[in-house]
N, C-alpha and C positions, 0 to 999 in steps of 0.2 A: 504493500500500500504506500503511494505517493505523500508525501509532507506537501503541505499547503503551499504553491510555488510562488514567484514572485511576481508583482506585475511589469508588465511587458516583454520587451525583447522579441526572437525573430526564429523564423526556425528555415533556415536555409539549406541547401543543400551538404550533407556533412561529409561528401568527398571520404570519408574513411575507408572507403571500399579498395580503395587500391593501394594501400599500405597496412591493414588490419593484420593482416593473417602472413607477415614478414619479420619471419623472429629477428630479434636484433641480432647483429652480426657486429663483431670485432671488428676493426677497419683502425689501421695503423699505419700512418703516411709515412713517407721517404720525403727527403728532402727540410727546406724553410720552415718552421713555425714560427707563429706572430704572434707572441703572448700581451695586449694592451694592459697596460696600467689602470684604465678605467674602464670595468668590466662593473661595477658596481653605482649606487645613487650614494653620493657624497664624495668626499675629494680622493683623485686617482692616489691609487700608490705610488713608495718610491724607489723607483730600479734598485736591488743592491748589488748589482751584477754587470761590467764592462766589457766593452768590446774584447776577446781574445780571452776571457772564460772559460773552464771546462764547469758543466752542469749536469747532474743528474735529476732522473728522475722523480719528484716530488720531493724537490728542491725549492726554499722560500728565494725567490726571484725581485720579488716586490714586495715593500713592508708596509701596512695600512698605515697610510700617515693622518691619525687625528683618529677618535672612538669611528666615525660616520662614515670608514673606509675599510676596504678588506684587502687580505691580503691577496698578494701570485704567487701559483706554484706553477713549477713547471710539471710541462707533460712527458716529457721524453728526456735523454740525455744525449748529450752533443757540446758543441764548442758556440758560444753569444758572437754572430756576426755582427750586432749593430746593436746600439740605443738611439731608437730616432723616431719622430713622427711617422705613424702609417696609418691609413684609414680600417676605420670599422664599417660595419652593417649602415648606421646610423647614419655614416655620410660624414664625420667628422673624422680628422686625424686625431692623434693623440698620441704621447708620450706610449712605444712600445720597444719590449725585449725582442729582438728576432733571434731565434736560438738555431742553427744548421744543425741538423737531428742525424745521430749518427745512427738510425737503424733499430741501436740495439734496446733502447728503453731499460737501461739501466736504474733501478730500483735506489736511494739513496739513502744511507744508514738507521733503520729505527722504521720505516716506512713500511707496513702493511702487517706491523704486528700485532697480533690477536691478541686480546684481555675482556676481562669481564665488567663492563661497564658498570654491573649494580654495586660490584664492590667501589666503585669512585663517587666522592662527592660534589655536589652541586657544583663547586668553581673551578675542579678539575671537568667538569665533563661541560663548561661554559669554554674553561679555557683551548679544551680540544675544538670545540667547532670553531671558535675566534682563528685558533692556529692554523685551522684549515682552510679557511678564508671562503666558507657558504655564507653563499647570498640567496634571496628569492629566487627558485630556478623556473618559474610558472614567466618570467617576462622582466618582471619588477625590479631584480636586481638590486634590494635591500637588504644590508649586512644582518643576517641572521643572530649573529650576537648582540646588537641592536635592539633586535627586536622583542627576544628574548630579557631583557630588563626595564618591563615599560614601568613606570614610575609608581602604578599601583598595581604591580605583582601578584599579591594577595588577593584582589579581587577576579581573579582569572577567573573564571570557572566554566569554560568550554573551551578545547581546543579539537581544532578542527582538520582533516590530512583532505586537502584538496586533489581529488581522485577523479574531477567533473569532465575536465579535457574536454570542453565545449566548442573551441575554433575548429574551425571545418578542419578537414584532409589532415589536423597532426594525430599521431597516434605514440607517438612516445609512450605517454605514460602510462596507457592500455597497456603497452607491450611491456612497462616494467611492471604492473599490477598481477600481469600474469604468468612473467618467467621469473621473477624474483620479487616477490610479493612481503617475504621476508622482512627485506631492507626496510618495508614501507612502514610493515606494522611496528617493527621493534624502534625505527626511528621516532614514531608515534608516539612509542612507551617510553622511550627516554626523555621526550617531551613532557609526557604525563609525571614522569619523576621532577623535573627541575620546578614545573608548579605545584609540586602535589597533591597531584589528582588519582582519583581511582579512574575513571571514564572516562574515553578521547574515542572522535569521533570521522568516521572515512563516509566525503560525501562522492558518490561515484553517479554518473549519467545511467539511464537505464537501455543506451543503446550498447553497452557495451555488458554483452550479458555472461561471456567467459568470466572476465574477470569478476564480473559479481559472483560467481557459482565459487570461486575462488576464496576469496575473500571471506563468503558467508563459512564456508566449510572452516575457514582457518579464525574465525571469528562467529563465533556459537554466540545463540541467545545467553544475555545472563549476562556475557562475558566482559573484559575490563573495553572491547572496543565494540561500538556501534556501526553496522552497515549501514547507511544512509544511502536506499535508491531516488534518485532525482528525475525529477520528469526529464525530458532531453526538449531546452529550449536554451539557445543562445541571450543573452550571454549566461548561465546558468555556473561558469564557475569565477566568473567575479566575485571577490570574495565578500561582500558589501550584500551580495544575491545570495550566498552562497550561504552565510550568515543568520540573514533571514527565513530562509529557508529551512536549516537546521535545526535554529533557535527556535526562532519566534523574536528575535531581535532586532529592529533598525538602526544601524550605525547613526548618527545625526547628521545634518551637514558640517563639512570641513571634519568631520571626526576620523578617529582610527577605529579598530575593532576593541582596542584594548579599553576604548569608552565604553563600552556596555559588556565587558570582562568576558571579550573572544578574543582567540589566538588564531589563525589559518594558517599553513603553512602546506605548499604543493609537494605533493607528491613526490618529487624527484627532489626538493629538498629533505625532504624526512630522509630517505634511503641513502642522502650525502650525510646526513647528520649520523647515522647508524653507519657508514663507513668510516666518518674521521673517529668514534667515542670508541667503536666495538675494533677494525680493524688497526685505527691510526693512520687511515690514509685520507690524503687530502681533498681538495677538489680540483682533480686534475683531468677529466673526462665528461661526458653526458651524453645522454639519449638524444638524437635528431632522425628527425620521419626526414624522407627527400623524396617529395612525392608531385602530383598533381598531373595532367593529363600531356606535355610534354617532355617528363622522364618514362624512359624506356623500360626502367624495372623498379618500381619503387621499392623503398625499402626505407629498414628503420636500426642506425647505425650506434653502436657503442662509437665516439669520438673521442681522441685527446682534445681538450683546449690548446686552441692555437692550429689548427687545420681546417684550411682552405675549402671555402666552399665549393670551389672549380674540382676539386680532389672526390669530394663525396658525391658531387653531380655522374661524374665521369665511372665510381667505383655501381653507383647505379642503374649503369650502362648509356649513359650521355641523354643527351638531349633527340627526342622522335626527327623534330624537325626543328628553326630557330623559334624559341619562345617569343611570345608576347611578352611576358612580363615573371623576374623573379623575383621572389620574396623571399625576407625571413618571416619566419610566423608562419600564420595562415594567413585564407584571404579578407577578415574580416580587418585585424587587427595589425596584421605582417605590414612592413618597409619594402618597398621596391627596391630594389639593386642594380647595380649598374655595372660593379665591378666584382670579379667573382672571386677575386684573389683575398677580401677580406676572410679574417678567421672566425671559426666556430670560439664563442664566448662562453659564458656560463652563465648566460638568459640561452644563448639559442635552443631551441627546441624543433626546430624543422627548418627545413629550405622549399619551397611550395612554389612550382613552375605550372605557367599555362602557355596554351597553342595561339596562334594567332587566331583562328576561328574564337577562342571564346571574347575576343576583342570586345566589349560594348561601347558604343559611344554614346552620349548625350546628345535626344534630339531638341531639347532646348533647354538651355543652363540657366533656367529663371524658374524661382519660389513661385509655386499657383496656389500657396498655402491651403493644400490641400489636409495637412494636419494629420498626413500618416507618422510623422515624425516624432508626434509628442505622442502617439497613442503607443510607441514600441521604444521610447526612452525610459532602461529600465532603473535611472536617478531619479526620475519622474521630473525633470527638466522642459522646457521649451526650446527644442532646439530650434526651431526655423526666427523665434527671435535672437536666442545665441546671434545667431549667423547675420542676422541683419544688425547690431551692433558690431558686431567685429568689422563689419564691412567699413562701419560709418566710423569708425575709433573710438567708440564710445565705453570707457571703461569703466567708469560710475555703471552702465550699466549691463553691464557683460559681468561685474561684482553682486551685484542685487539680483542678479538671476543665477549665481550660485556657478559661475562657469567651471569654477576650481573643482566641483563634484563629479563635472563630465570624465568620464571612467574610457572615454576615445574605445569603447566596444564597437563601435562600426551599425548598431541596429539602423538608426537613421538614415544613414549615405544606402545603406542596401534596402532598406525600402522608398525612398524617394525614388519618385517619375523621373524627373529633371537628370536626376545621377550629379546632382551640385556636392561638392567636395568640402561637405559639413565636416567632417573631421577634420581635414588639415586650418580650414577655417577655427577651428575651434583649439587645434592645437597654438596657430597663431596667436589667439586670444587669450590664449592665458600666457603667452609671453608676453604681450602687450600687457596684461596685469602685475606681470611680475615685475616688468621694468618701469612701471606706474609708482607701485611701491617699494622700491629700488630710491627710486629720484625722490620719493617724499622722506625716504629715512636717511 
């Protein structure tokens, strides 16, 4: 039985069909990796590694400089060709290590060894994930240790393993749900320990019904963790949605989860949390789908950080014909690309290619304020006024209409007629707000 779901959002086509049933695969480059200093939300780390280096394998590369930063490890070992600006996904360069990968992924001293987490205490097992340097791995890229010490602690009392995987065609974390399902729950629990809690809770989509049979089997009635099936509606695993949904809780506006004493954490950060505390190993790899209707063989890849998207396009038998358009993400919420040499991060989660046929264009780029936009905005916003303040620079009122709440889930742009580019619109505007209250402070 469904929990009472949230309102609005979209139910698009979920593309899962052709990376579903693709167990993840090992996949270990030769050659450059590109490890960026700003892999994370607050300030990049800082190199402690120069050109003519020898590095091994989950090796601290980069030291979180300031609480609101994580650290780098490397993925591989090899010899630091450069410290210098190179671009990411995002479109920006940034301060990066590029490391020439000698093959062999040399393991570096102390690195993947087993212990029993419960015998460790609370600031030993905070200190492990700090040292490992996890961040939100759902997109967010907020430092986990962060997150982990919100200011009213004690008031926690639901945390939550986001398990919804709701943007179309990725499947990552299906596929770790169901071949290492382990990681996810014991991540969970180690969670449930540092608030101490008995019960922690896994919200999973109900289109994904392996991994539920999975899950429930490994997580019985009664037991310390709850299955949570979700109806399958976009955006469904925001975690603001996802929350509500659970609980019965509304975040406020401008608030965090920790305002109304919830914790979320994705899926594929739990399983990283339960490999730095339980193995000691860092965050030096992750789950990416490379999927969508111009790759030849989708698939869904174990990665190092620091390996070329050009690498995993090509290990999934290349491109059908020339793409329309790449992305990281999906297509809801995914960056277009332009350059493929950027590296896999620790947000990425997929690489998501389409054919020139799925092309759509806008047959007229003008608001007929038809009002499909406010009915599937699921912050309960007004997007089609967003969009006409942003237009005019109007920030007083682009503030008063809460623009900071917009969560950039893509519902609006994908049911609009017009196909107007309400997101990037919107992402605009809250730069334009930021830089409003910038210049008044």
């Amino acid at each position: 039985m469904f929990k009472k779901t949230f309102k609005g959002g979209v139910h698009p086509d979920d593309g899962k069909r052709y990376a579903k049933d693709a167990s993840y695969r090992t996949y270990l480059p030769q050659g450059e990796l590109v490890f960026p200093m700003s892999q994370h939300i607050g300030k990049p780390a800082k190199p402690l590694v120069k050109k003519g280096d020898t590095v091994l394998a989950g090796q601290l590369i980069g030291e979180a400089d300031g609480f609101v930063s994580a650290n780098i490890v490397s993925s591989c070992s090899g010899t630091v060709k450069a410290v210098e600006n190179r671009r990411i996904a995002s479109g920006a360069k940034v301060m990066s290590v590029v490391i020439e990968n000698d093959g062999q992924y040399t393991l570096a001293e102390g690195i993947g060894a087993e212990r029993d987490y419960k015998t460790l205490g609370k600031e030993e097992i905070l200190g492990s994930i700090q040292k490992a340097g996890i961040v939100g791995m759902g997109g967010a890229g907020f430092p986990v240790h962060v997150k982990l010490a919100p200011k009213n602690a004690d008031e926690i009392r639901y945390i939550i393993a986001n398990g919804a995987e709701c943007e179309p065609y990725i499947t990552s974390d299906d596929r770790l749900l169901r071949e290492t399902p382990e990681r996810v729950l014991e991540g969970l629990r180690i969670l449930l320990r540092i608030f101490g809690l008995d019960k922690g809770y896994i919200g999973i989509e109900a289109n994904k019904k392996t991994a539920i049979s999975i899950l429930q089997e490994k997580c019985p009635a009664g037991g310390d963790i709850v299955v949570q099936v979700l109806k399958t509606r976009y955006p469904q695993g925001a975690e603001k949605q996802l929350i509500q949904t659970v609980t019965g809780r509304q975040v406020p506006p401008g608030g965090l989860p920790a305002a109304v004493g919830c914790g979320v954490f994705n899926a594929a950060t739990c399983a990283a949390i339960y490999d730095a505390v339980y193995l000691g190993m860092p965050l030096v790899q992750r789950g990416v789908t490379v999927t969508g209707e111009a790759i030849k063989n989708p698939k869904n890849f174990i990665a190092p950080i620091g390996t070329p998207f050009a690498d995993l396009i090509e290990a999934a038998g290349g491109f059908v014909s020339d793409p329309y358009k790449v992305l990281t993400g999906g297509p809801m919420m995914g960056m277009t690309q332009f350059d493929l040499s950027v590296p896999v991060i620790k947000g990425t989660n997929a690489v998501t290619c389409f054919t020139q046929k799925q092309r759509v264009e806008a047959k007229t780029p003008h608001c007929i304020r038809c009002g499909r936009c406010v009915g599937v905005c699921p912050m309960h916003l007004m997007p089609l006024y967003l969009y006409q303040a942003e237009r005019r620079d109007n920030v007083d009122e682009l503030n008063r209409r809460n623009i900071t709440d917009c969560i950039e889930c893509g519902s609006c742009a994908y049911i609009c007629p017009a196909r107007i580019p309400l997101v990037q619109s919107f992402k605009n505007g809250k730069a334009k707000v930021k830089a409003a209250s910038a210049k008044k402070n």
